[in-house]
N, C-alpha and C positions, 0 to 999 in steps of 0.2 A: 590205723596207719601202720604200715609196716616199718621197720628201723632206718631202711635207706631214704625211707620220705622224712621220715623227724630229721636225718641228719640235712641232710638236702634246707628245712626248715631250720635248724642250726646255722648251716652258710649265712643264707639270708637275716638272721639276727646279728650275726657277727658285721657281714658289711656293713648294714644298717647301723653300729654300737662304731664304728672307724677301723676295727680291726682289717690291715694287710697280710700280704704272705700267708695267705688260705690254704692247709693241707683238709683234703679230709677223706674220709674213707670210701669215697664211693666214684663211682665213673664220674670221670668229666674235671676231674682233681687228682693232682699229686697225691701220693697214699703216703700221710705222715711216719717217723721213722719209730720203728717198732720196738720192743724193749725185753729185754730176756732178764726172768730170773731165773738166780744163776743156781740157787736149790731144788728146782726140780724141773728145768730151761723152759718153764711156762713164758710164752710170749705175748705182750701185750702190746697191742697196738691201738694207739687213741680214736675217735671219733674224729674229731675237728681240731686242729692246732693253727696260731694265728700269731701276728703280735698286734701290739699297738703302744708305743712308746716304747719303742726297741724293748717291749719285754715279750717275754714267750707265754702263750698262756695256753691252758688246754678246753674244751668245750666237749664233754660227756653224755651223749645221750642217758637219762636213768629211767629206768622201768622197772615195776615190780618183776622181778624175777626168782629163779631155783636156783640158780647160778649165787646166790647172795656173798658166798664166802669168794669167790674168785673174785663180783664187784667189787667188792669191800677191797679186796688186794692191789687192785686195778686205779680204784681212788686214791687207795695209801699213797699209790707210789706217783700217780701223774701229780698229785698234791705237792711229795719232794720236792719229782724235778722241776714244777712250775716255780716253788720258793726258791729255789736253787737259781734259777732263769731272772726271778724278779717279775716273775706272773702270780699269774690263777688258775687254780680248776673254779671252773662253772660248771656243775650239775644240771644239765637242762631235762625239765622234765614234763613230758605232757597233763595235760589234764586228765585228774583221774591217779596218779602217781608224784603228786609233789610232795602231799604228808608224808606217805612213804620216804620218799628220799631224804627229808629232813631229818624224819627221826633216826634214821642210819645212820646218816653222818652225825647226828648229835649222840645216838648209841658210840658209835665208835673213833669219835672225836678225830673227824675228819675236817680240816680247813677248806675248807669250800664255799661256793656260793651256789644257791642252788638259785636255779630261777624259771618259772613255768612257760612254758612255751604251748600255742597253740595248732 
């Protein structure tokens, strides 16, 4: 499965869970609102943003990747602003990549919920 099909698979868990106000990053959706750090203006923009109980939350596709140090940045901070909001990041992660993810976020004491997606 390529990234736009998991996110796409993302939507669909989210409506399914009650979440409204669906951004997510792929055709056919708002592209939720992107975010600059301000150290080196790397921009990150989320996968899937929603609320549900008028909170904001964020929904992350995770995959084993080379990229680790920019994920790991990318979590830190959607993590913030989700607490910041009175949400969550959710870590979704296909099969085949859930251990992985867990241990990351538990290596790098990231607040999250990670959850497997098929």
């Amino acid at each position: 499965m390529d990234r736009n099909e998991l996110i796409s698979t993302v939507v669909k868990w989210a409506k399914s869970h009650g979440f409204k106000d669906i951004q997510a990053n792929i055709e056919g959706y708002d592209t939720p609102k992107s975010y600059e750090r301000a150290a080196d203006s790397q921009l990150f923009t989320p996968d899937v943003t929603a609320t549900n109980m008028f909170n904001k939350h964020y929904l992350e596709v995770s995959m084993k990747t080379d990229t680790l140090r920019s994920s790991v940045s990318k979590w830190k901070l959607l993590s913030e602003l989700a607490s910041l909001k009175g949400g969550k990041l959710y870590l979704m992660a296909p099969r085949g990549h859930v251990r992985f993810t867990r241990d990351i976020v538990a290596q790098h004491n990231i607040p999250a919920e990670v959850v497997k997606i098929d």
